[in-house]
C-alpha positions, 0 to 999 in steps of 0.5 A, spaced: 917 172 099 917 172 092 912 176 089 909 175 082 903 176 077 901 171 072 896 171 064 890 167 066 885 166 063 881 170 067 885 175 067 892 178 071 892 173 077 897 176 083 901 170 085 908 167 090 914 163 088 914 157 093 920 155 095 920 149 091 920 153 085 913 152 084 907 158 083 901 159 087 896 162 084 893 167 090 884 168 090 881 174 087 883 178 080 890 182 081 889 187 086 893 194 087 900 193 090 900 191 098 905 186 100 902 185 107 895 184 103 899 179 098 902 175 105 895 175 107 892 172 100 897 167 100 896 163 107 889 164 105 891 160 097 888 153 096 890 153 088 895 147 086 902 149 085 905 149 078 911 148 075 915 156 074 915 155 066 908 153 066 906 160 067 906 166 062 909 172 066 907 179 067 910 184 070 910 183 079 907 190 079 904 196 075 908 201 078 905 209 079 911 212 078 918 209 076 923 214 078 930 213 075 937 215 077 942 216 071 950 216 073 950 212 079 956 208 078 962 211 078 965 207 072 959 208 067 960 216 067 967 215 066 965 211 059 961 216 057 966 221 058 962 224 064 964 227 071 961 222 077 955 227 079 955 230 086 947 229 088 943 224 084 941 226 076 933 223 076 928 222 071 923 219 069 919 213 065 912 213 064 908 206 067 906 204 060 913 203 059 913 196 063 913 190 060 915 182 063 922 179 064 920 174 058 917 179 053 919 183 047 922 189 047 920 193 041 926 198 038 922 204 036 921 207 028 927 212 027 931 209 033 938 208 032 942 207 038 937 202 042 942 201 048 941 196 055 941 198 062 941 193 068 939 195 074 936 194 081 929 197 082 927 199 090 919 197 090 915 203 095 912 199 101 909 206 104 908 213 103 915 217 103 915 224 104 920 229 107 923 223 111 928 226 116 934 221 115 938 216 110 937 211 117 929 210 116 929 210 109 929 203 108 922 202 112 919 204 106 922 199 101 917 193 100 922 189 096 926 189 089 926 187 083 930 187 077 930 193 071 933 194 065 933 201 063 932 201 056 934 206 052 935 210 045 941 214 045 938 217 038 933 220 042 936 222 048 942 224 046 942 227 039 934 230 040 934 236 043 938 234 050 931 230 053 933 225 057 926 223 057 926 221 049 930 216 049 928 212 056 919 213 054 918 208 048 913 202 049 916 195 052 922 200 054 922 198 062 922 190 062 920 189 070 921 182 073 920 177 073 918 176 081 919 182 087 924 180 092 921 182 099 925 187 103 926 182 109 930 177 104 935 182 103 939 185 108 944 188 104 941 192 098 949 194 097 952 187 096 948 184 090 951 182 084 948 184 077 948 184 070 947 183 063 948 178 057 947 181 049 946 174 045 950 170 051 956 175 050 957 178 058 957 185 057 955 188 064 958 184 071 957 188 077 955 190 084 951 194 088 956 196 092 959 201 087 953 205 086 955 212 088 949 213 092 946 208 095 938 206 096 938 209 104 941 215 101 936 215 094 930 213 098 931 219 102 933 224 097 928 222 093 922 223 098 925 231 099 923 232 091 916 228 091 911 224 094 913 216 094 908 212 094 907 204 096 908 201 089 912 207 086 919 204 083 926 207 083 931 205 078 937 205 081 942 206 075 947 202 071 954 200 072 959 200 065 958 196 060 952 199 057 952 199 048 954 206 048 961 205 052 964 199 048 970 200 043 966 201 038 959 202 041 955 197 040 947 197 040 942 193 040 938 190 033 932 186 031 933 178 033 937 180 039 936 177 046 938 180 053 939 176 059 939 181 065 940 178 071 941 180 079 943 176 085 936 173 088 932 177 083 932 171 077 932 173 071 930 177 064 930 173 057 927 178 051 927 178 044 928 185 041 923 186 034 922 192 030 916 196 031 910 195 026 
């Protein structure tokens, strides 16, 4: 299944992408994360599909916590001059840094170095902590759904050695459009993801090269901190990103990103300054 939530006049409606392409809008107001509850609703839906580019998209999901994973493809701490790491590198991005697939993401006042980031984000279906092995980790995945781990190089990098810095401005965790139910993907490992600037291909690459796959991710994670259903792990970026092409190259006002992964549909957002 293809999870969703829409704007309605009524206000944030959950909803399922059919398999014809077309929306159906689930009963009720939008409800907190449960993708058995979401399946009950939608045999239970009675409105009228509609057309995909009729609706305006929110995010699928408002995740509690969004724990993300930095140098996690061999090639992209290569073209930051860094070794690839022994144990997952995590951090953190706030909830209010989620916005839609087709919204505008905001570069922050002072930022200088605004970068991209694709990745494949790992939606929690169930409560993990202290799991004792890789090989149950992914019971606890509810589905996937595309990230762009947007980020302020400035910030991050040059400001005082806070990662959180330059990942935690508004707009700054586009998430969408829909969450690729687990049962759709029998190989979190061999998705293929990427990302266009202005239609120049930039990053082109797979889940097979991360260094730590999502089982190995999951369960280490849960060693750290409690997972909960509707919590996101964003799994790292491959190379490409702006920080890493000769010479580096960051994002500017009238930019767009088209993110995209295998199954995930895609991102289409305009960057604009801050007011």
């Amino acid at each position: 299944m293809r999870l969703l939530r829409i704007h309605a006049d009524d206000g944030l409606r959950d909803a399922v992408l059919a398999d014809d392409g077309r929306v159906v809008t689930l009963p009720g107001p939008s409800e907190a994360f449960d993708p058995d509850r979401w399946r009950e609703r939608a045999a239970a839906a009675t409105d009228a599909p509609v057309e995909f580019g009729a609706v305006r998209l929110a995010a699928p999901l408002s995740p509690g916590k969004i724990v993300c994973v930095g140098l996690n493809y061999a090639d992209h701490a290569a073209e930051g001059g860094q070794e690839a790491p022994a144990e997952p590198i995590l951090f953190m991005k706030a909830p209010d840094t989620v916005v839609g697939a087709y919204d505008d993401v905001v570069i922050p006042r002072g930022a200088e170095k605004t970068d991209w980031e694709v990745e494949l984000g790992v939606v929690i279906g169930r409560t993990a902590a202290y799991l004792g092995s890789e090989t149950e980790a992914l019971g606890y995945v509810a589905g996937y759904v595309l990230v762009n781990d947007v980020s302020e190089r400035h910030f991050q990098l040059e400001r005082g050695g806070q990662w959180d810095k330059g990942k935690n401005a508004a707009t700054f965790c586009p998430l969408g459009p829909w969450i690729l139910t687990a049962d759709e993907v029998p190989d979190p490992q061999q998705l293929k993801l990427g990302l266009d600037v202005n239609g120049e291909p930039l990053q082109d690459s797979s889940t097979a090269e991360m260094i730590f796959g999502v089982a190995r991710l999951v369960h280490y994670i849960s060693q750290f901190m409690t997972l909960y259903p509707g919590d996101v792990i964003s799994t790292g970026t491959p190379a490409g990103v702006g920080a890493g092409q000769k010479p580096p190259r960051y994002l500017r006002e009238g930019d767009v990103l088209r993110v995209w992964a295998d199954g995930l549909g895609e991102h289409h957002n305009k960057l604009v300054a801050a007011p």
